[in-house]
VEXDRENLUM-413613 format. One record per residue (C-alpha): residue in one letter; residue number from 1; x, y, z. Coordinates in steps of 0.02 Angstrom, whole numbers, padded with zeros to 5 digits. Each point is the difference from the previous one (the first is absolute). Example, Ala and Ser with C-alpha at 12.3 -4.5 7.8 and 13.67 -1.06 7.14 Angstrom:
VEXDRENLUM-413613
<doti = A	nuse = 1	px = 00615	py = -00225	pz = 00390> $
<doti = S	nuse = 2	px = 00069	py = 00172	pz = -00033> $
This chain:
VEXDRENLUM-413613
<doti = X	nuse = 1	px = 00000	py = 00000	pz = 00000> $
<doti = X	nuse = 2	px = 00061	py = 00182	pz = -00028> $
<doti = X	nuse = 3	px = 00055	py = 00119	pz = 00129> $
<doti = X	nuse = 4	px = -00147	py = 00117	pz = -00016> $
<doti = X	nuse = 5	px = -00021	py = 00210	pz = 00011> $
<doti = X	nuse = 6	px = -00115	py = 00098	pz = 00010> $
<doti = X	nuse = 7	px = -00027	py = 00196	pz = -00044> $
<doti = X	nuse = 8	px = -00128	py = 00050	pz = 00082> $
<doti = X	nuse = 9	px = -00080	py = -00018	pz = 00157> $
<doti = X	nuse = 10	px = -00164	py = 00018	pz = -00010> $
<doti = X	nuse = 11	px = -00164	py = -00111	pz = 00015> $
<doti = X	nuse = 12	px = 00028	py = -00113	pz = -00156> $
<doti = X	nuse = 13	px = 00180	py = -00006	pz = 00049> $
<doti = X	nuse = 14	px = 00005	py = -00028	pz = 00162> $
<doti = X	nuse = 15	px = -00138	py = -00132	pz = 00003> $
<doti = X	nuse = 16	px = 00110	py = -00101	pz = -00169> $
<doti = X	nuse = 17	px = 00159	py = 00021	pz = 00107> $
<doti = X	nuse = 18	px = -00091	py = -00078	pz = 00155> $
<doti = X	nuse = 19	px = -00085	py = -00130	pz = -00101> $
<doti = X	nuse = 20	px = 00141	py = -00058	pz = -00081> $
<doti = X	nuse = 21	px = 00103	py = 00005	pz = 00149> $
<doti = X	nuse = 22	px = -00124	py = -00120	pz = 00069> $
<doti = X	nuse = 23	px = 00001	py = -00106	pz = -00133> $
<doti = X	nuse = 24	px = 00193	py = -00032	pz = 00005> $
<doti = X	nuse = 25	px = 00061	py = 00148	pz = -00129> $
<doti = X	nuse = 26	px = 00167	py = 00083	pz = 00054> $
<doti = X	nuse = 27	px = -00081	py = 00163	pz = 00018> $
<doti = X	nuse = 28	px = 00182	py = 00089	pz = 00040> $
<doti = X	nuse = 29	px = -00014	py = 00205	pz = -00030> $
<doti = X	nuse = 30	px = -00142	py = 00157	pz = -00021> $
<doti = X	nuse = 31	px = 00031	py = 00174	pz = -00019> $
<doti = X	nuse = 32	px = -00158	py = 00142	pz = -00006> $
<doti = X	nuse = 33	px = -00022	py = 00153	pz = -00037> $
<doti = X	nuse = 34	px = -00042	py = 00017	pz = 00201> $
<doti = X	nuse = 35	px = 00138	py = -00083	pz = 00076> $
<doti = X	nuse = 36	px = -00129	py = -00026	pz = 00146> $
<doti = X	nuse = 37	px = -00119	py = -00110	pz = -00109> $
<doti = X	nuse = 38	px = 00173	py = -00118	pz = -00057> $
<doti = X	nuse = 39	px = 00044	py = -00011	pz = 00174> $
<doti = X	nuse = 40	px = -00172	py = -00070	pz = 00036> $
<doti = X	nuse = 41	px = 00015	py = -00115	pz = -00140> $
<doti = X	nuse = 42	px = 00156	py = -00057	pz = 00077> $
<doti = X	nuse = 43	px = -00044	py = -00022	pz = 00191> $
<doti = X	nuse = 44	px = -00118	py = -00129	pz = -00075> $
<doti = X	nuse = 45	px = 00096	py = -00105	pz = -00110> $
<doti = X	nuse = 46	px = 00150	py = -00067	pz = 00074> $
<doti = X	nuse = 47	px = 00173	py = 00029	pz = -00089> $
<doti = X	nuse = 48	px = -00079	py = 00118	pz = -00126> $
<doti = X	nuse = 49	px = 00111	py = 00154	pz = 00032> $
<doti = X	nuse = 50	px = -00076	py = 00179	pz = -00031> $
<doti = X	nuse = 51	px = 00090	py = 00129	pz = -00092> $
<doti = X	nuse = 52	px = -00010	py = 00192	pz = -00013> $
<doti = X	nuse = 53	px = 00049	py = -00018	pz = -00201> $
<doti = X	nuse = 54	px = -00064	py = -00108	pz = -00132> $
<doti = X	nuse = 55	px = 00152	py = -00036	pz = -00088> $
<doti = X	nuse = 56	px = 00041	py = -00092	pz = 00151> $
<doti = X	nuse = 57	px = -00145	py = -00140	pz = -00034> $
<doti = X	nuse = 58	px = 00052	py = -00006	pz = -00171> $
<doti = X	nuse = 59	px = 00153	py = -00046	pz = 00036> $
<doti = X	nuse = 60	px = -00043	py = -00102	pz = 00125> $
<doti = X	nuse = 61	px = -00149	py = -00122	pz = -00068> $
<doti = X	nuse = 62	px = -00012	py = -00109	pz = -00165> $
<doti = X	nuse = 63	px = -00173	py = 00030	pz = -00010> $
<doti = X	nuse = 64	px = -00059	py = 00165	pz = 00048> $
<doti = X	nuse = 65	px = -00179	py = 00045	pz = -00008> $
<doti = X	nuse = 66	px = -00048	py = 00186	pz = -00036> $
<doti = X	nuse = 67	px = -00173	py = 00018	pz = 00127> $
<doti = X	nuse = 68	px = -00019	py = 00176	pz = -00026> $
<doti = X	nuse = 69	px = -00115	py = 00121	pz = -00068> $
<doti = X	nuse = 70	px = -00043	py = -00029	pz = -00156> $
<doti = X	nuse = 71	px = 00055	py = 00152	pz = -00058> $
<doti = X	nuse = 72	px = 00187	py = 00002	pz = 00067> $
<doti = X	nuse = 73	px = 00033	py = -00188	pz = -00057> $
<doti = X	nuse = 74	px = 00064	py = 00050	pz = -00154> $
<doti = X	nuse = 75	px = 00137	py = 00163	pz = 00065> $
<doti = X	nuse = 76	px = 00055	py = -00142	pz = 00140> $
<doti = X	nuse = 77	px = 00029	py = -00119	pz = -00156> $
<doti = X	nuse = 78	px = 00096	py = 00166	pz = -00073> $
<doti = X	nuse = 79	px = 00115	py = 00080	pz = 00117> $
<doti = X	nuse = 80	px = 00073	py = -00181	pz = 00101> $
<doti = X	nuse = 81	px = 00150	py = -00117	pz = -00069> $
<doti = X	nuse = 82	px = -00065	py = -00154	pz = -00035> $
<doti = X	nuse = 83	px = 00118	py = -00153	pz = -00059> $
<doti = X	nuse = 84	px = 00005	py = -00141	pz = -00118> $
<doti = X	nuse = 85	px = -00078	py = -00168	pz = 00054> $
<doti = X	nuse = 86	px = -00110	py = 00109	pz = 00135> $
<doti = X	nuse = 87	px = -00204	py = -00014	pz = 00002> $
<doti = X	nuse = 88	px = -00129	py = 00148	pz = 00009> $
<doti = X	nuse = 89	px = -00167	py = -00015	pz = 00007> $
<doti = X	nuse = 90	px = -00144	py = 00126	pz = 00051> $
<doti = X	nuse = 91	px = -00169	py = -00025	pz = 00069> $
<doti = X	nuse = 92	px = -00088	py = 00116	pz = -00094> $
<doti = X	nuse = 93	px = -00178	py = -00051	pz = -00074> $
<doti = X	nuse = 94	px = -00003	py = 00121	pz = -00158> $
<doti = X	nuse = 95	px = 00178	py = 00012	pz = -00041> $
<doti = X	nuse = 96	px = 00092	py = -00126	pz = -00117> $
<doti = X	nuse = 97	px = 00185	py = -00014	pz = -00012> $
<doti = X	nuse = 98	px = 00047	py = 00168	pz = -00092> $
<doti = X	nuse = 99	px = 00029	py = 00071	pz = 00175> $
<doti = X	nuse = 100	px = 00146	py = -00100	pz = 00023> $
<doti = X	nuse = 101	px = 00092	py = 00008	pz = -00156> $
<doti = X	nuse = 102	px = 00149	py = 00089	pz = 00091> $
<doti = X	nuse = 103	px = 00015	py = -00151	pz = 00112> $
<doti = X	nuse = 104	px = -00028	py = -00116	pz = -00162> $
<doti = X	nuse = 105	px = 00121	py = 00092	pz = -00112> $
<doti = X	nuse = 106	px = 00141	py = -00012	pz = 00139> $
<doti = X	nuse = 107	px = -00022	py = -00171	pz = -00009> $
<doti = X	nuse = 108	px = -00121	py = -00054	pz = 00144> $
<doti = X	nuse = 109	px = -00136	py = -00104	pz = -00030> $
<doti = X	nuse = 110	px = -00165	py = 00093	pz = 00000> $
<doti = X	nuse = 111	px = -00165	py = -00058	pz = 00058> $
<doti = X	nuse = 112	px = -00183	py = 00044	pz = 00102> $
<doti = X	nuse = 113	px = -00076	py = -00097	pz = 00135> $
<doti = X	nuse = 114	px = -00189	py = 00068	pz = 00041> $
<doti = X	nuse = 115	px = -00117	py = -00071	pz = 00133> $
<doti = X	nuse = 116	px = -00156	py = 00017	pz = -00063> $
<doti = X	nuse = 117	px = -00082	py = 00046	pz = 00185> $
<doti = X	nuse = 118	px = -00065	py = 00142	pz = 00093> $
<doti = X	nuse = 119	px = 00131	py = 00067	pz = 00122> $
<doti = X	nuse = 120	px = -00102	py = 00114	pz = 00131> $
<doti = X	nuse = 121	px = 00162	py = -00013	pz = 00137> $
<doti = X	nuse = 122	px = 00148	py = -00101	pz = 00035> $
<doti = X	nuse = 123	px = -00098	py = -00122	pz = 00123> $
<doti = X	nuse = 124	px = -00149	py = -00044	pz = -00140> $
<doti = X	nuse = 125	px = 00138	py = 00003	pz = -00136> $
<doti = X	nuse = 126	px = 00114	py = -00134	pz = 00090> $
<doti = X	nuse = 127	px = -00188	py = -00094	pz = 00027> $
<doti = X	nuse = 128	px = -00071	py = 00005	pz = -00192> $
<doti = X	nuse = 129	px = 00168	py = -00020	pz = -00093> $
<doti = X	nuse = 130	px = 00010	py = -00181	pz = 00017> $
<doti = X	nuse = 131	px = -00115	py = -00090	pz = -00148> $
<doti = X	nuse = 132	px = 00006	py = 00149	pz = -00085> $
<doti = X	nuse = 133	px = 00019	py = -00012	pz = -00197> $
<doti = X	nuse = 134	px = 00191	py = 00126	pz = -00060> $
<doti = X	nuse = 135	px = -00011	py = 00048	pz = -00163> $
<doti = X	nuse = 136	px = 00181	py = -00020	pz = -00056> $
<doti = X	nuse = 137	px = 00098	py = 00079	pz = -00128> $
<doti = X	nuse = 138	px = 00170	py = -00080	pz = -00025> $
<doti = X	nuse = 139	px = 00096	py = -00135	pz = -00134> $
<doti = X	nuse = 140	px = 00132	py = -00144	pz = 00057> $
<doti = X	nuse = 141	px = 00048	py = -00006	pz = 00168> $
<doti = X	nuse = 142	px = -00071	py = 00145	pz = 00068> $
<doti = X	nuse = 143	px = -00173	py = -00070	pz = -00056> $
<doti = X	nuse = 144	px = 00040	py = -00164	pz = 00092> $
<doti = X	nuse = 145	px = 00037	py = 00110	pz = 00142> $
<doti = X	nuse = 146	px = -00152	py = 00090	pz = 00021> $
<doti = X	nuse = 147	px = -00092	py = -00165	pz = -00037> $
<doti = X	nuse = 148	px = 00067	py = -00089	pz = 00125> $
<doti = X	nuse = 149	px = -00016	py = 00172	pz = 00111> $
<doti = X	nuse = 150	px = -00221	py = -00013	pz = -00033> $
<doti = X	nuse = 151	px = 00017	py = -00194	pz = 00059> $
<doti = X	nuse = 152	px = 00089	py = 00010	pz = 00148> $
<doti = X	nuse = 153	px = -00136	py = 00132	pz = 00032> $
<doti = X	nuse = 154	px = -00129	py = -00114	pz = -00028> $
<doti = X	nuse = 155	px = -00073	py = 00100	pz = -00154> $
<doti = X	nuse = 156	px = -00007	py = -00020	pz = -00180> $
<doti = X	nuse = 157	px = 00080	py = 00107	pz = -00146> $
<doti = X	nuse = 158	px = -00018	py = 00080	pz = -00163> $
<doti = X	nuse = 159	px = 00102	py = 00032	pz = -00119> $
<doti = X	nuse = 160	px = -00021	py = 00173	pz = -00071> $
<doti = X	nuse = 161	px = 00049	py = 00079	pz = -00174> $
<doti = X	nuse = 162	px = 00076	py = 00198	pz = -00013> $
<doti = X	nuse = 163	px = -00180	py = 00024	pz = -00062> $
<doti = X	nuse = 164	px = -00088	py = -00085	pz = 00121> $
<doti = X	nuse = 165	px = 00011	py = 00106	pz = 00154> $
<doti = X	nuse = 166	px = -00105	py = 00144	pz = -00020> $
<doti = X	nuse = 167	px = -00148	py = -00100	pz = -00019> $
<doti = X	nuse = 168	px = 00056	py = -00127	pz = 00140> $
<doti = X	nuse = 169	px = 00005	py = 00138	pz = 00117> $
<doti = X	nuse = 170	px = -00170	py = 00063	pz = -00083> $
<doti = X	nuse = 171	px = -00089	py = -00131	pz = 00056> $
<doti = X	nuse = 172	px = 00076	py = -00021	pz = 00170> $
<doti = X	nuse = 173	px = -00102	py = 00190	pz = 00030> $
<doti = X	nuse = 174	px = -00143	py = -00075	pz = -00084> $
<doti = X	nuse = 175	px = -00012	py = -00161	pz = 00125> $
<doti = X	nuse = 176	px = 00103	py = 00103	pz = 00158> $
<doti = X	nuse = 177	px = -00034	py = 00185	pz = 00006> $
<doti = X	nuse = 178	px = -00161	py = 00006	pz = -00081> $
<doti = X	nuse = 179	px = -00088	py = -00118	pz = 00100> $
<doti = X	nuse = 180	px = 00047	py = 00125	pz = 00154> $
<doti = X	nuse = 181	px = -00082	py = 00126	pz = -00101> $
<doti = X	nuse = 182	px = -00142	py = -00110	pz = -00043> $
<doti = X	nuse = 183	px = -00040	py = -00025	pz = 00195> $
<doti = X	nuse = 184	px = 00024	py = 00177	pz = 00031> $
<doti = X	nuse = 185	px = -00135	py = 00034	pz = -00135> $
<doti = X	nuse = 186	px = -00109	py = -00142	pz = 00100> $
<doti = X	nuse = 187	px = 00012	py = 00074	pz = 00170> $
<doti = X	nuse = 188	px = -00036	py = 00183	pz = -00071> $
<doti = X	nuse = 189	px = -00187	py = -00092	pz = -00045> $
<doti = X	nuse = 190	px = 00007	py = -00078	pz = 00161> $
<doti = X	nuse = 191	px = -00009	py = 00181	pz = 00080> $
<doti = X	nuse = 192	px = -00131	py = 00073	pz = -00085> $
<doti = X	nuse = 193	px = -00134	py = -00123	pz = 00105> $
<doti = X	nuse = 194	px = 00132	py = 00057	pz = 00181> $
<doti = X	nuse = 195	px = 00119	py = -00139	pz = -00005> $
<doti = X	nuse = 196	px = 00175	py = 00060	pz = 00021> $
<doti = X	nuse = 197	px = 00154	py = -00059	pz = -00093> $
<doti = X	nuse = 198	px = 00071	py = -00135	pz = 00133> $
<doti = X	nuse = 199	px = -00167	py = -00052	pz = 00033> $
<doti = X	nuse = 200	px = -00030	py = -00028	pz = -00187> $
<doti = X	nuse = 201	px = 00190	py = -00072	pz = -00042> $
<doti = X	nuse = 202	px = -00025	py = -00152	pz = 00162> $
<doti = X	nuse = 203	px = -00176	py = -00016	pz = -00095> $
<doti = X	nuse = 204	px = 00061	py = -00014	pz = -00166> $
<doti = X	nuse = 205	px = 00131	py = -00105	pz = 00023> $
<doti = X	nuse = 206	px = -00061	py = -00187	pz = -00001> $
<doti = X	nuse = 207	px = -00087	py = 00053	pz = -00150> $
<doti = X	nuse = 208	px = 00167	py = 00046	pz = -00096> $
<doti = X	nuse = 209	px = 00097	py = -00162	pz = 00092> $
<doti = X	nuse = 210	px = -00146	py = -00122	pz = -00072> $
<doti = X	nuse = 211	px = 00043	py = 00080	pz = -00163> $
<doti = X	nuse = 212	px = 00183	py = -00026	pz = -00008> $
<doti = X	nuse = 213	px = -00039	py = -00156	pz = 00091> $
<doti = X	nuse = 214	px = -00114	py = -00047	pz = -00175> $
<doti = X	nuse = 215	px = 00150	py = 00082	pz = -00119> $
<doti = X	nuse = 216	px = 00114	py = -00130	pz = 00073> $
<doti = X	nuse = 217	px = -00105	py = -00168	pz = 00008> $
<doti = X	nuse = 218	px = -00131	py = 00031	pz = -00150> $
<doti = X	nuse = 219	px = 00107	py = 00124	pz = -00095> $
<doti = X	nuse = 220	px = -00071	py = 00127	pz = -00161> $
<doti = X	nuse = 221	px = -00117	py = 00033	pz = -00040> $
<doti = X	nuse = 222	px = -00104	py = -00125	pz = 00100> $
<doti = X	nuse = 223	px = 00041	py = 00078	pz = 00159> $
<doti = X	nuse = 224	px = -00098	py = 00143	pz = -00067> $
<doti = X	nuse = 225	px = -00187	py = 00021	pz = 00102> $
<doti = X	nuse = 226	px = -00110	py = 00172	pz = 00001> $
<doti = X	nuse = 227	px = -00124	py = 00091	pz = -00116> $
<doti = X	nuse = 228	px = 00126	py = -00010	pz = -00146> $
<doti = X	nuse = 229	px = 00033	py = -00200	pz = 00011> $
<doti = X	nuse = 230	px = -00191	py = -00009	pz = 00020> $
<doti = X	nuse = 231	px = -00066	py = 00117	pz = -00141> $
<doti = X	nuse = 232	px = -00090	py = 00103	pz = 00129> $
<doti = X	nuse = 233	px = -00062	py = 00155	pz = -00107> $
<doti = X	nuse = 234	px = -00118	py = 00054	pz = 00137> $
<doti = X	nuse = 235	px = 00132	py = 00012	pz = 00122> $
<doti = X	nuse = 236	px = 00123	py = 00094	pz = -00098> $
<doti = X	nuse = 237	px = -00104	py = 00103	pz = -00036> $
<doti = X	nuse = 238	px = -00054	py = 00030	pz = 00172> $
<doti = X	nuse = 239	px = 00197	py = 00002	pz = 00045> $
<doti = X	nuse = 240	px = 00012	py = 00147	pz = -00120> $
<doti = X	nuse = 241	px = -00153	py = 00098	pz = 00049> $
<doti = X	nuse = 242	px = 00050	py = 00006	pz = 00176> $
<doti = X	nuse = 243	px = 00187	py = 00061	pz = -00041> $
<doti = X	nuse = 244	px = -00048	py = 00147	pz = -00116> $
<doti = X	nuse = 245	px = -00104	py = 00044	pz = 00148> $
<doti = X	nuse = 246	px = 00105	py = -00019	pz = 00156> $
<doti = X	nuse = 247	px = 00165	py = -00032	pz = -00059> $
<doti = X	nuse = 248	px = 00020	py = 00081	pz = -00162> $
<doti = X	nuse = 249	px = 00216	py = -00009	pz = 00000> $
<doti = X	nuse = 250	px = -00021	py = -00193	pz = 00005> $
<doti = X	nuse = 251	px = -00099	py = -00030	pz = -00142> $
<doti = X	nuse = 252	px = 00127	py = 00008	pz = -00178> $
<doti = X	nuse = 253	px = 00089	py = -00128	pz = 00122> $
<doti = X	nuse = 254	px = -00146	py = -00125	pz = 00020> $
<doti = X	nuse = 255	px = -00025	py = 00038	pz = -00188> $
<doti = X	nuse = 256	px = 00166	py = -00048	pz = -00039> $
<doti = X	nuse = 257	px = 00026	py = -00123	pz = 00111> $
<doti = X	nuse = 258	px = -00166	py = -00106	pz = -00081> $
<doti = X	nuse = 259	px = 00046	py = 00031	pz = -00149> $
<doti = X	nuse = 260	px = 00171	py = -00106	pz = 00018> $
<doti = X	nuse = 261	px = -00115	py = -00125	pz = 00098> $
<doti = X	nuse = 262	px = -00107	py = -00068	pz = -00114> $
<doti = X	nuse = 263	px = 00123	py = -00060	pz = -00112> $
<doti = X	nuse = 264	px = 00045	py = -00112	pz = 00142> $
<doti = X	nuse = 265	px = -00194	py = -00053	pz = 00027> $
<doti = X	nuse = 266	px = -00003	py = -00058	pz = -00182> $
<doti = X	nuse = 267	px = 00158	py = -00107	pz = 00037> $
<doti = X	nuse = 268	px = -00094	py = -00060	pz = 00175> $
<doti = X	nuse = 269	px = -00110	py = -00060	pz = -00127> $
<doti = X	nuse = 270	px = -00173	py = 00039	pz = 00076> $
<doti = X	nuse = 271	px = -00049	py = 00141	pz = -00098> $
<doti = X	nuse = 272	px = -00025	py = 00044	pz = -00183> $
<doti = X	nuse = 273	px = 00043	py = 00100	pz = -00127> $
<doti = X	nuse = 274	px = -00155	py = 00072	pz = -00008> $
<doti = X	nuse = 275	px = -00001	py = 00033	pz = 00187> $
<doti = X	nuse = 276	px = 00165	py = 00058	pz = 00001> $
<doti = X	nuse = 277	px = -00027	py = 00153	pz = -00138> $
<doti = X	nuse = 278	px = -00155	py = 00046	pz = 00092> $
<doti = X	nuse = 279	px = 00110	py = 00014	pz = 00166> $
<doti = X	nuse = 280	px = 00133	py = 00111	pz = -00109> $
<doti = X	nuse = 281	px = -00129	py = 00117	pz = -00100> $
<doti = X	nuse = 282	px = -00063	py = 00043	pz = 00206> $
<doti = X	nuse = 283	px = 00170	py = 00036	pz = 00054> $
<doti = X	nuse = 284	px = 00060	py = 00089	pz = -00138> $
């Protein structure tokens, strides 16, 4: 296994350093724009050594994985001396591998290792990364690496393509960040009849478990169930009667939102065509 760096100390890094760690990786040296954060990184992974400069993990580590903001992996790639034979990889969801062409051109191998998981804090981070799918980006060894890296995590891995990534990452905020915003819309209904927001999130949670609970065992689009998956016209309509009346903001959503449903009714398979263009024409 490689000696392992990291640059960057913050939630994604610190909870890969810790996991690894765990999991038997020679997590050896960090360095952070706060020296505070590395040294906290450090007190929690025994022999990794924290250092004020990052040249000094790059020197350091074989394998040295870039965790920070997006936006500075690629003048961290830039301004440090990297070496021939030497591995860097970022975690970065929307970047590919142009980033680290000054690493790649000086002779390092170049690659990306992204958990695809939410990362509130350290402590959830360190809980959800294991079983995680990484989307990888990497050829020869490196890419056995970071393989063997999503195993020992207990995850699985995909191999990603330079023009891959942006739509990766797309629908990470599709399935992720969106669904936040989808429960935030929920709640705000949940309000207009006096039910406040933590009220209405413990209330509509079991209804949003049972449906990942259905994604997973029956899968799409027969895990679909609602007006939409039933053909309900009356309903609908009802729905969209009620939102240009007391929640006006919400309803191009709900629109929108149906309209990308009912494709997945027809493949449920328990509506028509028929049914399915009169369910369009009243949302459009």
């Amino acid at each position: 296994m490689p000696k392992i760096g990291f640059i960057g100390a913050g939630t994604v890094g610190t909870a890969l350093a810790i996991t690894l760690h765990e999991r038997g990786y020679a997590v050896i040296a960090v360095a952070s724009r706060s020296k505070s954060s590395a040294d906290r990184l450090a007190s929690r992974v025994p022999e990794c050594k924290s250092f004020e400069k990052k040249q000094s993990v790059a020197d350091a580590a074989e394998l040295v994985f870039i965790t920070t903001p997006d936006d500075a992996i690629a003048q961290v790639a830039a301004e440090l001396n990297w070496h021939r034979g030497q591995s860097v990889a970022h975690c970065s969801g929307a970047h590919s591998l142009d980033i680290l062409e000054p690493a790649r051109k000086a002779g390092a191998r170049v690659g990306a290792f992204h958990p695809l998981q939410t990362f509130a804090n350290v402590a959830h981070a360190i809980k959800n990364l294991p079983g995680s799918t990484f989307g990888l980006e990497a050829e020869g060894e490196l890419l056995d690496t970071l393989k063997g890296m999503a195993q020992d995590l207990d995850g699985t891995w995909v191999k990603l393509g330079a023009g891959d990534k942006v739509l990766y990452h797309t629908a990470a905020v599709f399935a992720c960040n969106y669904l936040v915003t989808l429960m935030k819309m929920a709640t705000d209904l949940w309000q207009t009849f006096g039910v406040p927001t933590p009220e209405a999130t413990r209330a509509l949670l079991p209804l949003l478990r049972g449906t990942i609970n259905n994604l997973e065992n029956v899968g799409l689009p027969n895990c679909l169930t609602g007006p939409i998956a039933r053909g309900d016209l009356g309903t609908i309509k009802k729905h969209l009667e009620a939102l240009d009346k007391l929640a006006p903001a919400l309803l191009s959503a709900y629109r929108e939102l149906g309209l990308q449903t009912i494709p997945v009714a027809l493949g449920k398979g328990k509506i028509d065509r028929t049914r399915a263009e009169e369910m369009r024409q009243l949302l459009t």
